[in-house]
VMD Tcl script that builds the backbone (N, CA, C; Angstrom):
set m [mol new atoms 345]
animate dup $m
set s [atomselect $m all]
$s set {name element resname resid chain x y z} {
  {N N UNK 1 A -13.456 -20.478 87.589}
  {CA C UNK 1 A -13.566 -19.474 86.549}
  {C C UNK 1 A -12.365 -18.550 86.561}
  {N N UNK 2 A -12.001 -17.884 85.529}
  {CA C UNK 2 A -10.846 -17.334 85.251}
  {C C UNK 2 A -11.709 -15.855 84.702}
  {N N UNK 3 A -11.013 -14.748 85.287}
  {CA C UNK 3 A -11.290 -13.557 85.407}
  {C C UNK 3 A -10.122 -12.560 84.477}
  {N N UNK 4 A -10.315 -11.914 83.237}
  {CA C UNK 4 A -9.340 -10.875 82.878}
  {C C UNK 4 A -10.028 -9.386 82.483}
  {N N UNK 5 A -9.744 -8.195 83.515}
  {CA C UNK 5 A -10.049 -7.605 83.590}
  {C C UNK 5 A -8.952 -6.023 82.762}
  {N N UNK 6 A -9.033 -5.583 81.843}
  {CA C UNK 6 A -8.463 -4.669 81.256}
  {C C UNK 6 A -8.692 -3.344 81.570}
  {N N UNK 7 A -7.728 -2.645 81.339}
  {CA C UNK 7 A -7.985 -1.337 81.573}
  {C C UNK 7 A -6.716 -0.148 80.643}
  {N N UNK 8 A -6.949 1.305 80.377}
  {CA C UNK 8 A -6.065 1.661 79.957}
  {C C UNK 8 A -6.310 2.301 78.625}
  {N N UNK 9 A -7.356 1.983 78.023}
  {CA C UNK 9 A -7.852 2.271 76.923}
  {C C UNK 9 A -8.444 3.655 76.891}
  {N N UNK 10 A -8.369 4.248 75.676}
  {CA C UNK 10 A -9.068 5.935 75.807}
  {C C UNK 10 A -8.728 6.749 74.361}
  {N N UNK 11 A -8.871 7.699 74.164}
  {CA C UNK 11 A -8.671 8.928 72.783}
  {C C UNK 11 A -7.283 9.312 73.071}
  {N N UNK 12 A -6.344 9.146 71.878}
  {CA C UNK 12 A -5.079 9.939 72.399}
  {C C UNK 12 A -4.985 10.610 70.697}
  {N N UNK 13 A -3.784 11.508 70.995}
  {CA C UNK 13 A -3.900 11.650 69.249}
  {C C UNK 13 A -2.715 10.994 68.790}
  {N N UNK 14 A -2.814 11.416 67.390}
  {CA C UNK 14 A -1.478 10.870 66.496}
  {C C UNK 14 A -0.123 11.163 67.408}
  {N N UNK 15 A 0.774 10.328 67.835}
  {CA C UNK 15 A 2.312 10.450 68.025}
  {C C UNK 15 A 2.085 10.095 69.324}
  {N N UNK 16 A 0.838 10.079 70.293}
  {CA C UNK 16 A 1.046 9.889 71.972}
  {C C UNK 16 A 0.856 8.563 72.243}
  {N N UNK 17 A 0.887 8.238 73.397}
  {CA C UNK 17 A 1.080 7.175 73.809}
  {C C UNK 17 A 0.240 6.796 74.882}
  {N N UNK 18 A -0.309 5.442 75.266}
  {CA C UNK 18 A -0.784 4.848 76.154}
  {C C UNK 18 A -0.594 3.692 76.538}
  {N N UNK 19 A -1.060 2.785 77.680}
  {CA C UNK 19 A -0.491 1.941 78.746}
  {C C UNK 19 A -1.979 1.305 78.836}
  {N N UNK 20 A -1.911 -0.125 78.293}
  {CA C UNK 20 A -2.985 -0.856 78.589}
  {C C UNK 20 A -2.682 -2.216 79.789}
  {N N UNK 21 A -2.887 -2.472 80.811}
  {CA C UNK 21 A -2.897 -3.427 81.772}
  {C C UNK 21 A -4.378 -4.738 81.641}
  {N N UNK 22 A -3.719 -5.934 82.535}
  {CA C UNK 22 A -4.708 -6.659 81.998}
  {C C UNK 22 A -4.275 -7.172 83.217}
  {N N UNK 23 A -5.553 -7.470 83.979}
  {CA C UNK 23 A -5.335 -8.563 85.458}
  {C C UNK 23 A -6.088 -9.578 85.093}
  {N N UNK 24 A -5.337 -11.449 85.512}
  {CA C UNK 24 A -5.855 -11.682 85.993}
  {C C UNK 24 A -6.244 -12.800 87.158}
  {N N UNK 25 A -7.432 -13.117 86.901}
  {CA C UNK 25 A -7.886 -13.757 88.423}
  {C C UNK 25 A -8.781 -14.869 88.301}
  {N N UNK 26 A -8.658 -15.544 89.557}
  {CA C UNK 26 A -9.835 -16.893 89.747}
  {C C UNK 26 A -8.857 -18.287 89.978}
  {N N UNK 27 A -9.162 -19.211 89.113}
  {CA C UNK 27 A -8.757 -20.238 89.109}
  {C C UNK 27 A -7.652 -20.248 88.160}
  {N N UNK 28 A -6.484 -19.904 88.346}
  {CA C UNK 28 A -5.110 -19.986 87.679}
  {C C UNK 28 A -4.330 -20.685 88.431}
  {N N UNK 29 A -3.547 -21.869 88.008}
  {CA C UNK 29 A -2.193 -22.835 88.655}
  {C C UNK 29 A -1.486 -22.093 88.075}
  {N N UNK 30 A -1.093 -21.949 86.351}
  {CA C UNK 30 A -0.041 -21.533 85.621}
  {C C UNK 30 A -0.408 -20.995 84.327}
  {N N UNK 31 A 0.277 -19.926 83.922}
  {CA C UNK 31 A -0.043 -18.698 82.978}
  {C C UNK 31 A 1.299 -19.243 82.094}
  {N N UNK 32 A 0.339 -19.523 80.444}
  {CA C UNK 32 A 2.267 -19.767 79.545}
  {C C UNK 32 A 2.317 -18.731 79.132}
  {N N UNK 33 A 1.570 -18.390 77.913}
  {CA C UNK 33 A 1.827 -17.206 77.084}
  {C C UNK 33 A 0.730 -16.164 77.518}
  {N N UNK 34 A 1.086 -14.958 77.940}
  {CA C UNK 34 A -0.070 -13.923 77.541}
  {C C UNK 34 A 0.484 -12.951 76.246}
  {N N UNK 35 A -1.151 -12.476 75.745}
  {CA C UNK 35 A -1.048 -11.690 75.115}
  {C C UNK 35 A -1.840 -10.252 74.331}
  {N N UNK 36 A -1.348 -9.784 73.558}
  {CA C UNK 36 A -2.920 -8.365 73.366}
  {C C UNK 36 A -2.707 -8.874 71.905}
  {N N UNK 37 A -4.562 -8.740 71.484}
  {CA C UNK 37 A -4.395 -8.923 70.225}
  {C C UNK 37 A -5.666 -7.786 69.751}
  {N N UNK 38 A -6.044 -7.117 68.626}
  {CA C UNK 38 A -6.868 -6.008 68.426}
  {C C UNK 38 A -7.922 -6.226 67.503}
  {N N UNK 39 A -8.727 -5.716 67.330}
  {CA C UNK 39 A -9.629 -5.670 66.415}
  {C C UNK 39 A -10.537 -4.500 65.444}
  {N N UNK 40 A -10.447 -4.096 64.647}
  {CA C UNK 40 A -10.899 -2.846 64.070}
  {C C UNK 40 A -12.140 -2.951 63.645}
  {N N UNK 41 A -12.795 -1.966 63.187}
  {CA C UNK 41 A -14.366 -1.872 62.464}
  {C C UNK 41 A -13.636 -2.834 61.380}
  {N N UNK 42 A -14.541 -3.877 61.006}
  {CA C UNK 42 A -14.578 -4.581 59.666}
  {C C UNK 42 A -13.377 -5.517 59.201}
  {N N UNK 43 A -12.501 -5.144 60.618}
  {CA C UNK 43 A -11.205 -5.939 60.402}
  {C C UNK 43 A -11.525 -7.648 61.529}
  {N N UNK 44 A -10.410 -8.589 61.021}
  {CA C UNK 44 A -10.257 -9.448 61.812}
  {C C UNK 44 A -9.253 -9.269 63.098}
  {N N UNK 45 A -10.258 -10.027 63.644}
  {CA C UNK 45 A -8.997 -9.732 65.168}
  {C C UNK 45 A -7.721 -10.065 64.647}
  {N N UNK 46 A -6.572 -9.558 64.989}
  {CA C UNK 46 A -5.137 -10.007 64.883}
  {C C UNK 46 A -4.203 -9.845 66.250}
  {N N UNK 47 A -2.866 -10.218 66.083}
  {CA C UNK 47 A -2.477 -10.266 67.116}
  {C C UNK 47 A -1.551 -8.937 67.360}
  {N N UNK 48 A -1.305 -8.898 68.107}
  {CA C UNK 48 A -0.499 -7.213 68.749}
  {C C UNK 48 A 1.248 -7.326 69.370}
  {N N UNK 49 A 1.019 -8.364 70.220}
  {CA C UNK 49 A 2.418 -8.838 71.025}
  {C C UNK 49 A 2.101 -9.733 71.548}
  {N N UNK 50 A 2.878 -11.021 72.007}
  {CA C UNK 50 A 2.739 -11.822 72.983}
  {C C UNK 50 A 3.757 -12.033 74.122}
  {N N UNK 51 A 3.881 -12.437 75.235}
  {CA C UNK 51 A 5.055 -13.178 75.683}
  {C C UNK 51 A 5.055 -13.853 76.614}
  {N N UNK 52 A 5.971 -15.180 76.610}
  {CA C UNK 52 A 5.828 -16.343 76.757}
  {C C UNK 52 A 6.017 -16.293 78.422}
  {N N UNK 53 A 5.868 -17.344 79.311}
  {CA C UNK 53 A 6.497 -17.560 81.142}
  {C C UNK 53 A 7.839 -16.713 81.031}
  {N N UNK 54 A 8.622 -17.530 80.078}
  {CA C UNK 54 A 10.076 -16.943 80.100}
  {C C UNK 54 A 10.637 -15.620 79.949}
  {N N UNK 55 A 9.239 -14.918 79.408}
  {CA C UNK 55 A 10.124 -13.223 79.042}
  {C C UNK 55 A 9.928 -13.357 77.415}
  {N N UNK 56 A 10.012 -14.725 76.871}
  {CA C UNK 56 A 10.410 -13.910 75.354}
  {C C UNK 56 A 9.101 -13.654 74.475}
  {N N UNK 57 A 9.525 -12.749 73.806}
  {CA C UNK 57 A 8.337 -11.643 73.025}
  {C C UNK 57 A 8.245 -12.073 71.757}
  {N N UNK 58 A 6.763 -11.444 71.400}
  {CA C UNK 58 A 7.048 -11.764 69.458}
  {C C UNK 58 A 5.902 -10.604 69.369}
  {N N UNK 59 A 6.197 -9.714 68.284}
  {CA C UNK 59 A 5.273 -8.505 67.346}
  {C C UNK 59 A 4.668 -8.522 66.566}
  {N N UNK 60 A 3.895 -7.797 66.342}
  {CA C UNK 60 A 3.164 -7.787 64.582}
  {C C UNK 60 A 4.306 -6.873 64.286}
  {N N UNK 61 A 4.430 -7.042 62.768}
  {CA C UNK 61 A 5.426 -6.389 62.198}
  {C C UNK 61 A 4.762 -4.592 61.871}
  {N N UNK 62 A 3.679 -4.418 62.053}
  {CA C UNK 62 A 2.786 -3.155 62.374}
  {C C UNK 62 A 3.481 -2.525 63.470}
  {N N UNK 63 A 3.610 -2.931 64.673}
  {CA C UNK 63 A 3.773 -2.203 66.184}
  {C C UNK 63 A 5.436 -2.512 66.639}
  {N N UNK 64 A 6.205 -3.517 65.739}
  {CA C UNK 64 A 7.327 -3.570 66.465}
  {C C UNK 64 A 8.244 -1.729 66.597}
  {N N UNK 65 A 9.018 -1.205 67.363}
  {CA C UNK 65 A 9.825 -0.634 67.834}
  {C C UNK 65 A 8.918 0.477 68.272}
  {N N UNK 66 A 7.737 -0.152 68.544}
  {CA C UNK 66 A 6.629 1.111 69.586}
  {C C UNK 66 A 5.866 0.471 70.457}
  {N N UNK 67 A 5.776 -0.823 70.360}
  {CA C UNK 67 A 4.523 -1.075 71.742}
  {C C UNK 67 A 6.112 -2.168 72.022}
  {N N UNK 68 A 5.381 -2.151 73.643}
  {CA C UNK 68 A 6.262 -3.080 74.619}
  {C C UNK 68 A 5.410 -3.903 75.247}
  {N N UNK 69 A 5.493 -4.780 75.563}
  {CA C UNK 69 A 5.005 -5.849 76.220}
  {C C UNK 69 A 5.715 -6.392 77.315}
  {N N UNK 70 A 5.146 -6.547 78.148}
  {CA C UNK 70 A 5.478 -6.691 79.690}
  {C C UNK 70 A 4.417 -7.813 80.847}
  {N N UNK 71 A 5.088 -9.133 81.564}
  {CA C UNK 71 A 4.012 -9.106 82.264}
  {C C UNK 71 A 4.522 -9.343 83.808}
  {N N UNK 72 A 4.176 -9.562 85.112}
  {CA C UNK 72 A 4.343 -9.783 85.991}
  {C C UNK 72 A 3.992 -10.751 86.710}
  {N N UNK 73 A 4.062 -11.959 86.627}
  {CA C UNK 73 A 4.354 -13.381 86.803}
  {C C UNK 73 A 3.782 -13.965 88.212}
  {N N UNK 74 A 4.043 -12.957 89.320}
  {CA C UNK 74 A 3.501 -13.012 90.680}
  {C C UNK 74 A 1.956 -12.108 90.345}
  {N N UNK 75 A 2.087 -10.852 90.134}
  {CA C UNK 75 A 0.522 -10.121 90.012}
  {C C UNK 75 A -0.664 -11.052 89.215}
  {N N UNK 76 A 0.228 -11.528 88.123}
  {CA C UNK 76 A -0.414 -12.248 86.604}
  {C C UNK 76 A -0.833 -11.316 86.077}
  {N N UNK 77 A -0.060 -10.684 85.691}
  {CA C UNK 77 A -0.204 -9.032 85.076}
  {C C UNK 77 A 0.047 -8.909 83.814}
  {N N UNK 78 A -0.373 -8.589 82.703}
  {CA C UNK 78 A 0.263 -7.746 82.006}
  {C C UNK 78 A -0.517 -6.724 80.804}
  {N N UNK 79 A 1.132 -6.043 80.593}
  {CA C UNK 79 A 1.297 -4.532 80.180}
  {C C UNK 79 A 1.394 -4.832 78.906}
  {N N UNK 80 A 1.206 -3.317 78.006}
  {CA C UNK 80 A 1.334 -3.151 77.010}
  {C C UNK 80 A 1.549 -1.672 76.858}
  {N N UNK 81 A 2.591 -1.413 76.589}
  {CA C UNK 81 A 2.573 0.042 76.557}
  {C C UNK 81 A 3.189 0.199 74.948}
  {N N UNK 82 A 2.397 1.081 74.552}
  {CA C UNK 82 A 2.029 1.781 73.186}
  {C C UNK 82 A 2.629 2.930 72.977}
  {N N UNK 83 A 3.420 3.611 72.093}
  {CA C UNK 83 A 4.280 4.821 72.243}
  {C C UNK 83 A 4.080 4.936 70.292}
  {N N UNK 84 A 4.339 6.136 69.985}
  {CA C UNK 84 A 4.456 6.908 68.724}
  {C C UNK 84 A 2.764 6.218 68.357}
  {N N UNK 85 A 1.876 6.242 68.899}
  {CA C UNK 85 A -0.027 5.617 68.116}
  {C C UNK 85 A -0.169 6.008 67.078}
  {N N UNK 86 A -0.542 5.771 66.240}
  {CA C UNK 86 A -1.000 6.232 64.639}
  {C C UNK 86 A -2.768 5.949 64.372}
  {N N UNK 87 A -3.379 6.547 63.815}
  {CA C UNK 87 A -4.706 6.482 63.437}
  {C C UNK 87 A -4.815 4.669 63.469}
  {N N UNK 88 A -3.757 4.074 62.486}
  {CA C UNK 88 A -4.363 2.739 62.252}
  {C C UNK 88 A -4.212 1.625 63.677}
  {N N UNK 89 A -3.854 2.226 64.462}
  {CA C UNK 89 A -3.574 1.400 65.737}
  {C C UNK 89 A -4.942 1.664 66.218}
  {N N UNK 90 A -6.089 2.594 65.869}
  {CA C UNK 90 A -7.405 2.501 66.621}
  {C C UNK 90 A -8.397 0.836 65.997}
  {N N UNK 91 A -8.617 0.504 67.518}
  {CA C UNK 91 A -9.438 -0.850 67.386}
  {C C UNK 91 A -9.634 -1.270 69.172}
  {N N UNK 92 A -10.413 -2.305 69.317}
  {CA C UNK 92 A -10.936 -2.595 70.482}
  {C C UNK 92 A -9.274 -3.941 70.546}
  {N N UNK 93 A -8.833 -3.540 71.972}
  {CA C UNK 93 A -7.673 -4.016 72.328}
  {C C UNK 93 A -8.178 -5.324 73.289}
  {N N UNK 94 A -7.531 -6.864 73.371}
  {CA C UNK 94 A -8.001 -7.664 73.652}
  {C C UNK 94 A -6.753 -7.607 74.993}
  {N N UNK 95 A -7.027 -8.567 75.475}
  {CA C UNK 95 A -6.249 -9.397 76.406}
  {C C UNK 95 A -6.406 -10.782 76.539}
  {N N UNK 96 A -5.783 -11.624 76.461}
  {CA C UNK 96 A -5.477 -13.194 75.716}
  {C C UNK 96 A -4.353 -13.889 77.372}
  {N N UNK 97 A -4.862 -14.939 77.892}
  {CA C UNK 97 A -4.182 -15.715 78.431}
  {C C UNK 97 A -4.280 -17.167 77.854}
  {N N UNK 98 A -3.103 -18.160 77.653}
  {CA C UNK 98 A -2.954 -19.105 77.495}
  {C C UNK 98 A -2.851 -19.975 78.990}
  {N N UNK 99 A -3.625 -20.602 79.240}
  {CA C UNK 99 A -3.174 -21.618 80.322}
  {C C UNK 99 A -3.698 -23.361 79.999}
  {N N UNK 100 A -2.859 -23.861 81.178}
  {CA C UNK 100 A -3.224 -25.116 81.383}
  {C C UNK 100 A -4.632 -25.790 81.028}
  {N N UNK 101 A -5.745 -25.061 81.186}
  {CA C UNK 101 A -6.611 -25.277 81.183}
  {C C UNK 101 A -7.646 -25.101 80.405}
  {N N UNK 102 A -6.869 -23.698 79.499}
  {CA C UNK 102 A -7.327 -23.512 78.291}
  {C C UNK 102 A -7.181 -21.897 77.870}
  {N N UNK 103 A -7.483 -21.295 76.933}
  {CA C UNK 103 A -7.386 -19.760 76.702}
  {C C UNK 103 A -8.894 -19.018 77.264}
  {N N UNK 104 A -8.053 -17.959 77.643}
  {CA C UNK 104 A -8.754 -16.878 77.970}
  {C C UNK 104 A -8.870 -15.536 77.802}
  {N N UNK 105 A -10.485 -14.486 77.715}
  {CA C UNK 105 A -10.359 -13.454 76.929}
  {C C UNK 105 A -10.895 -12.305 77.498}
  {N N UNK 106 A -10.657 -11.019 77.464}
  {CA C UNK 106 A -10.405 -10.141 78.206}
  {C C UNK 106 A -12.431 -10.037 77.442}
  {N N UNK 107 A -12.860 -8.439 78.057}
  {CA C UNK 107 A -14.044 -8.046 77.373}
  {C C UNK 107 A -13.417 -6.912 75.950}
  {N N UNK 108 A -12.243 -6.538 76.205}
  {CA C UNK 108 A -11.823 -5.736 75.538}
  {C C UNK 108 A -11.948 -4.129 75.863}
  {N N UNK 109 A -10.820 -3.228 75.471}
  {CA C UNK 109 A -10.589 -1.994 75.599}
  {C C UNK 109 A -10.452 -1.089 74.672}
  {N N UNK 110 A -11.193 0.239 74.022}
  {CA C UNK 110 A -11.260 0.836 73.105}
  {C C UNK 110 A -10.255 1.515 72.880}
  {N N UNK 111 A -9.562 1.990 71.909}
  {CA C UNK 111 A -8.321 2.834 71.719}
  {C C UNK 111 A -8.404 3.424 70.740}
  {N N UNK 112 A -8.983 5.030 70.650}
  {CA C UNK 112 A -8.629 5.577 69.512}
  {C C UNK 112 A -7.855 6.388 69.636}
  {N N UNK 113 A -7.552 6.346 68.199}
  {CA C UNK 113 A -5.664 7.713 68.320}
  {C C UNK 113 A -6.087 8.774 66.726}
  {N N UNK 114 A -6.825 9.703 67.183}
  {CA C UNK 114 A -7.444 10.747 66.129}
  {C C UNK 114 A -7.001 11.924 66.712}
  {N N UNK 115 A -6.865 12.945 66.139}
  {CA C UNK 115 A -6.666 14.664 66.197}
  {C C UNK 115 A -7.936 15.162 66.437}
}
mol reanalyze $m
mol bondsrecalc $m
mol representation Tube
mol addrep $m
């Protein structure tokens, strides 16, 4: 069994920023792509950032030149750090591993960004 455990999620307001982490654990040989993808009241899940073994990244055209994506390859880690939040960035934040064996999904993390 494969374990992804999130954390990082919380109330911030308009313009601040937060840091969502995602571990994980169990039965992993090899991790290709991880990634965060979100979901709003009434919306479809979509995707947020991904990035591949190698380092390379891809955005929603929503979050590019404010969230970063990051993972750590030995921990099987990864980051997402969120900077300038706007109201429409509130939604339950996923965590997404691609492996060998098949995809995997976080329980999810709440994020609202209100005044």
């Amino acid at each position: 069994q494969v374990q992804l455990v999130e954390s990082g999620g919380g109330l911030v307001q308009p313009g601040g920023s937060l840091r969502l982490s995602c571990a994980a654990s169990g039965r992993i040989f090899s991790i290709n792509a991880m990634g965060w993808y979100r979901q709003a009241p009434g919306k479809r899940r979509e995707l947020v950032a991904t990035i591949t073994s190698s380092g390379s990244t891809d955005y929603a055209d929503s979050v590019k030149g404010r969230f970063t994506i990051s993972r750590d390859n030995v921990k099987n880690t990864v980051d997402l750090q969120m900077n300038s939040l706007k109201p429409e960035d509130t939604a339950v934040y996923y965590c997404n591993i691609d492996t060998h064996f098949g995809d995997y999904w976080g329980q999810g993390t709440q994020v609202t960004v209100s005044s």
